[in-house]
C-alpha positions in Angstrom: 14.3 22.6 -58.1 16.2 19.2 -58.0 12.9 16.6 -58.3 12.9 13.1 -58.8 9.7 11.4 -60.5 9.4 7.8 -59.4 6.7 5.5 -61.6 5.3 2.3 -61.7 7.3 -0.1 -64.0 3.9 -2.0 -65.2 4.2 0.6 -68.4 6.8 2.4 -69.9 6.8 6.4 -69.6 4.7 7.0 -71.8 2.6 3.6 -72.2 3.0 2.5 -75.6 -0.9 1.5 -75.3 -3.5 1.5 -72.7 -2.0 3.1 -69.1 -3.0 5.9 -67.4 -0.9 6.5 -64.3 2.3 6.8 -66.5 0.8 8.6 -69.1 0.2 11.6 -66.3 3.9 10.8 -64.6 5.1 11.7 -68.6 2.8 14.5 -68.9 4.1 15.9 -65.1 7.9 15.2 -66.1 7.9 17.3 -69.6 6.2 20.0 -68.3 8.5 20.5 -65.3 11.4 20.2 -67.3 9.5 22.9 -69.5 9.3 25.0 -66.7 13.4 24.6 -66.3 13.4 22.5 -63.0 16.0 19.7 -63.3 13.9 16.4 -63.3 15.1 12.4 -62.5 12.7 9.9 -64.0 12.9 6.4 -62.1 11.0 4.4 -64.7 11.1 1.5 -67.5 14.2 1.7 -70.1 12.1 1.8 -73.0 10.3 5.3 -71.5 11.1 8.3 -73.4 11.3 11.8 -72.1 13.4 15.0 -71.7 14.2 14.3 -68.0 17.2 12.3 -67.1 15.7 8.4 -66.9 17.1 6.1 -64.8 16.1 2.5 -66.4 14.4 0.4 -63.5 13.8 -2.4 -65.8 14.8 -3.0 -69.5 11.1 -2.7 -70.4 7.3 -2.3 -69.7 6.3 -5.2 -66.8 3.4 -6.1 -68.7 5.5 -6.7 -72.0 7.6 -8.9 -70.8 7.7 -12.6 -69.0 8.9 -10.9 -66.1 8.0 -13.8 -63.4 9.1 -11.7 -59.9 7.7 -8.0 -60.7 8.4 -7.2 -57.1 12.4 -8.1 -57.7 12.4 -4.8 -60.1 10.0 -2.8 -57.8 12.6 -3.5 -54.6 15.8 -2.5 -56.9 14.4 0.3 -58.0 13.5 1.8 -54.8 16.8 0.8 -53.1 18.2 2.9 -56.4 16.3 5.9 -55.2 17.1 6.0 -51.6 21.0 5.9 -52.4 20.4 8.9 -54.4 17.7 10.4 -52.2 20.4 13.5 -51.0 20.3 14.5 -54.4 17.1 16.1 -54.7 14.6 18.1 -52.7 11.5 16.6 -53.6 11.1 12.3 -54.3 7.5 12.5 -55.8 6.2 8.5 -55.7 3.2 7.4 -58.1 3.8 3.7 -56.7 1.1 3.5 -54.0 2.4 2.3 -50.6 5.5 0.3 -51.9 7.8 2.7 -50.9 6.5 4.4 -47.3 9.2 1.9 -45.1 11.7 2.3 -46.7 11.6 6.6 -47.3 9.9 6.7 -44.1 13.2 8.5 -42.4 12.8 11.1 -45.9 9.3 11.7 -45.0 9.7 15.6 -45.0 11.2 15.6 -48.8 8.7 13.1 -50.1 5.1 13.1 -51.4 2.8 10.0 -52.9 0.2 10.5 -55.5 -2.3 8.0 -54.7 -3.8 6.9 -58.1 -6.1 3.9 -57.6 -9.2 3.1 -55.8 -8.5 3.2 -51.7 -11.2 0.8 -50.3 -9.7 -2.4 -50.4 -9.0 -4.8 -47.1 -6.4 -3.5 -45.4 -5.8 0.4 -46.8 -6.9 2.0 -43.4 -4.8 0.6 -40.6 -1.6 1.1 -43.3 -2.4 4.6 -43.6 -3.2 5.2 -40.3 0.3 4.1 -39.5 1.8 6.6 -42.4 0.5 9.5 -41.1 4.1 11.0 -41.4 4.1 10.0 -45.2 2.2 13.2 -47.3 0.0 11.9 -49.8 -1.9 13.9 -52.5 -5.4 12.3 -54.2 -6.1 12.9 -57.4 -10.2 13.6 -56.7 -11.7 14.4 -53.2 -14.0 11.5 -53.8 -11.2 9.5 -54.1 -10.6 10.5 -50.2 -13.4 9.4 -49.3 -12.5 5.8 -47.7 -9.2 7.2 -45.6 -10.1 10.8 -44.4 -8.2 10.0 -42.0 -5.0 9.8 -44.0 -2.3 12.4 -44.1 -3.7 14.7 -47.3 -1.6 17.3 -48.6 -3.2 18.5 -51.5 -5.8 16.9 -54.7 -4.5 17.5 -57.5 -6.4 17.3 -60.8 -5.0 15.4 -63.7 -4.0 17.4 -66.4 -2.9 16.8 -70.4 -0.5 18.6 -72.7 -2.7 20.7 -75.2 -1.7 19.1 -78.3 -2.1 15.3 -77.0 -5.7 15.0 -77.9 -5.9 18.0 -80.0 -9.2 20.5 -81.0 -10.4 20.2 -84.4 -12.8 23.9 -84.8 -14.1 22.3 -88.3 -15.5 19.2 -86.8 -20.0 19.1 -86.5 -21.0 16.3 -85.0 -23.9 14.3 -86.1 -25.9 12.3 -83.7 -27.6 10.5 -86.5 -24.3 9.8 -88.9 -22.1 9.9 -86.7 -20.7 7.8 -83.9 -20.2 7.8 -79.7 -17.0 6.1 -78.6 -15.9 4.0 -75.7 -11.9 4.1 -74.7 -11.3 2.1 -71.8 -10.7 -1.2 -70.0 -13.5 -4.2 -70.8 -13.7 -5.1 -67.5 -17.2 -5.1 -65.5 -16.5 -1.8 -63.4 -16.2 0.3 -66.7 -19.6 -0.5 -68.1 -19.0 -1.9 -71.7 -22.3 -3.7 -71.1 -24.3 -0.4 -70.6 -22.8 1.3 -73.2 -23.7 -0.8 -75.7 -26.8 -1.1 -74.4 -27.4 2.9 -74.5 -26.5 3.1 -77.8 -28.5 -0.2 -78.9 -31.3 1.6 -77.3 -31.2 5.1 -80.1 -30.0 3.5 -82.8 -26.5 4.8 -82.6 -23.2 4.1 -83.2 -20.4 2.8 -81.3 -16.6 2.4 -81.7 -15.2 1.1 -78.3 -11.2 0.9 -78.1 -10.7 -1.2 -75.4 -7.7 -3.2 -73.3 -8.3 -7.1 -72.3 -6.4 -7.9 -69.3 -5.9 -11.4 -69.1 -8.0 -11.9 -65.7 -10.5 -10.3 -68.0 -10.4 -12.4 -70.8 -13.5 -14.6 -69.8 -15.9 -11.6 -69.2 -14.9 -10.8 -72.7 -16.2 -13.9 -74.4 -18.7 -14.7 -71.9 -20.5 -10.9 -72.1 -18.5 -8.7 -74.2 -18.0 -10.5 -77.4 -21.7 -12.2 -78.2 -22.8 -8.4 -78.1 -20.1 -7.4 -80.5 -22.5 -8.2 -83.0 -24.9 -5.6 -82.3 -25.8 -3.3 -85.3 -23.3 -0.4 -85.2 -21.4 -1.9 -82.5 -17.6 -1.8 -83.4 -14.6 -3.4 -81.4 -11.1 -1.9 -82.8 -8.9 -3.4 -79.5 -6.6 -1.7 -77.7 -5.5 2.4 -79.1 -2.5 4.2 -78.5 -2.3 7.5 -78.3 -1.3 8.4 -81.9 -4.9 6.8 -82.5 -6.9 9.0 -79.8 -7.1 12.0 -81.4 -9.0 10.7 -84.4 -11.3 8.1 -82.5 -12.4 10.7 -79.9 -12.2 13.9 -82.0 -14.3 12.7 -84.8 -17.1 11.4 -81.8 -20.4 13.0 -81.2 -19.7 11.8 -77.3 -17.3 9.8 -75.4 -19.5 7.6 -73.1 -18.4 6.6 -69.7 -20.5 4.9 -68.2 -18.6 3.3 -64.9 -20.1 1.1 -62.4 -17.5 1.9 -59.7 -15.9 4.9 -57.6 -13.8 5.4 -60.1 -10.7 7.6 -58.6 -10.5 10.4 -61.5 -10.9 8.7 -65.3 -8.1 10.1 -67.7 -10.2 9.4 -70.7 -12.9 11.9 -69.5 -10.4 14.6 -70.4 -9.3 13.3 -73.3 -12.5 13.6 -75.0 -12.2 17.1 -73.5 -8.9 18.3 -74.8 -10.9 17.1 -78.7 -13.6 19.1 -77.8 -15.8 15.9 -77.4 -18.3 16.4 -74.4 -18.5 13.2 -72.2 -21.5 11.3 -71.3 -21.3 9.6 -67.6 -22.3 7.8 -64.8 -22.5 9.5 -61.5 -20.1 7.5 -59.7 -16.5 8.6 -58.2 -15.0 11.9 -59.7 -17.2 12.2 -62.1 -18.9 15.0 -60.6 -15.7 16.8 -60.2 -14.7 16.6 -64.0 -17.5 17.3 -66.3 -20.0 20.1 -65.7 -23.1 19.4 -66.3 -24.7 20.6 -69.4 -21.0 22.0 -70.5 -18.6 20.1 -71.3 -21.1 16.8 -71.1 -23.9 15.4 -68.7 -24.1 13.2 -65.8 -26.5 10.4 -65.6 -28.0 8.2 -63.4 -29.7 5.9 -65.7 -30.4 4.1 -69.4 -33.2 6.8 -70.4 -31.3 9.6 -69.9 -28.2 8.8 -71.2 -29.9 7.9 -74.4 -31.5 10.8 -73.7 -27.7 12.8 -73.3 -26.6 11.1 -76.7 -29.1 13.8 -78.9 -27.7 16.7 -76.3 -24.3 15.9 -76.6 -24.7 16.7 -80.4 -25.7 20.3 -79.3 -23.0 21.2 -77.2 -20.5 24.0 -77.6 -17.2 21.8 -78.6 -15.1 25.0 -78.6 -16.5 25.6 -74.9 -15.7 22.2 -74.0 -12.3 22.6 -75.3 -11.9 26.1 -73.5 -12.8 24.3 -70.5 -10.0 21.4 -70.7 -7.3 24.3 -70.8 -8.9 26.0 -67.8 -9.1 22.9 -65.5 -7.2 20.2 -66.9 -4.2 21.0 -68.7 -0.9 19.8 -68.0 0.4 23.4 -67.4 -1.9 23.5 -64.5 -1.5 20.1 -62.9 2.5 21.1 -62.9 1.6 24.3 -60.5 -0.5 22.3 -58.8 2.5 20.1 -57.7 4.8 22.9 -57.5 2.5 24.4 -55.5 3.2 21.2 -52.7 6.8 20.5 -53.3 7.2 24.1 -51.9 5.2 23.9 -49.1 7.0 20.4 -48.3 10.5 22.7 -48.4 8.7 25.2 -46.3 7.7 22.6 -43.8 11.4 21.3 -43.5 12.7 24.8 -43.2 10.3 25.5 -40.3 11.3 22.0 -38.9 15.1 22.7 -39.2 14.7 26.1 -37.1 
């Protein structure tokens, strides 16, 4: 199968740093060129991959002055529609940029939504889409636009040996530490996790992105509580540092304060063997299983409460579980899965 992967150009494939929706359009693109389908990668020119890239922009949006992001965004799609007859599937991961202009391809394209879908102004666009097929990425991420013209949710998924299992690893809740990876922005609860952990005693090593419109919530909340006992800020990780940070934790804690749309660090812990600790908001329901691979909480007691559990978990289970729900093996089918019954509905339509 001929399938072009089309990404955001905020990151490069994969982001050097923090970025989540291009680190799943990398872990999507190497596994279908795994499985021997010929892949096009519409992306950044610093992105690396097995796939043929065509370079959108020299580099990652956010790493450069780039004053006019929109300039690269319009180029790029104009680059895909000339070469749209090429393949049989366009798979978009650039929200609702595109549906105008690949309107007329409707039948050979889908759109993963990634983000949050309750903003001003999301429902009468998609209720004029309908034609366009989109796939969520959590059924509570449906939630605001039932309505909308829903294909398929598909479940993030990681390459085993991203985040990979350590067997030899016993946590400790007393010695060791919990971790926070994430954004410091309000939304992804930096504030309660400190606070959880400032509550038992505990440790915590947050690895942590500062957007610039977030830069003031940093010194104004963040930072003075930087100097909690145990607290520790290492900045923003890659993903050559994940592996350590979150395999060597007792718990990853996440605890949001928004409908979060799936929450790629969840699994990350996962893939380590690391059970999660989080707030019931969003997906969160759909990715960790209760008293398995982590616990869901709905306030401060119990997720102090969850930090001596998660010390008693089964890491091998949790680790077990990652490779049945969210590898990146699955989350390939999973799209093959729609791109065939996309041909199938063209074939039907062409009769």
């Amino acid at each position: 199968m001929k399938i072009a992967q089309i990404a955001p150009l905020a990151e490069s494939v994969p982001p050097r740093l923090y970025g989540g929706t291009e680190r799943v359009v990398s872990y999507l693109t190497e596994e279908l060129v795994r499985l021997g389908h010929d892949v096009t990668l519409f992306a950044t020119g610093d992105s690396e991959t097995s796939a043929e890239l065509v370079a959108c922009a020299p580099r990652a949006l956010r790493l450069s002055a780039v004053q006019d992001p929109v300039a690269h965004y319009t180029l790029m799609l104009e680059t895909v529609r000339q070469r749209a007859a090429e393949f049989d599937v366009l798979h978009f991961h650039t929200d609702h940029l595109h549906l105008p202009l690949f309107r007329p391809f409707a039948r050979k394209t889908v759109t993963t939504l990634h983000g949050r879908l309750d903003a001003d102004g999301l429902a009468p666009l998609y209720r004029e889409f309908t034609d366009m097929p989109l796939v969520s990425i959590s059924d509570h991420q449906r939630a605001p636009l039932p309505f909308a013209s829903w294909v398929a949710t598909v479940h993030h998924g990681l390459a085993a040996e991203i985040c990979p299992f350590n067997p030899a690893f016993r946590p400790s809740p007393r010695g060791g530490y919990f971790a926070f990876l994430g954004r410091v922005s309000p939304e992804k609860g930096l504030e309660r996790a400190i606070e959880i952990v400032r509550g038992a005693g505990a440790r915590l090593r947050i690895a942590a992105k500062i957007d610039s419109a977030d830069e003031p919530y940093f010194r104004e909340r963040i930072e003075p509580l930087l100097a909690t006992p145990g607290v520790e800020f290492l900045g923003e990780v890659g993903e050559a540092g994940k592996p350590a940070l979150l395999g060597n934790a007792t718990a990853l804690i996440f605890p949001i304060d928004w409908p979060e749309p799936f929450g790629l660090a969840m699994i990350e812990a996962m893939s380590c063997g690391t059970p999660v600790i989080a707030w019931r908001n969003g997906s969160v329901p759909e990715i960790v299983e209760h008293g398995v691979t982590g616990f869901i909480v709905d306030s401060l007691e119990a997720a102090v409460a969850a930090l001596e559990g998660a010390a008693h978990l089964d890491r091998s289970r949790v680790r077990e579980r990652f490779e049945a729900r969210f590898s990146a093996a699955r989350m390939a089918r999973d799209y093959l899965s729609v791109y065939r019954a996309l041909g199938r509905r063209r074939a039907l339509a062409a009769v």
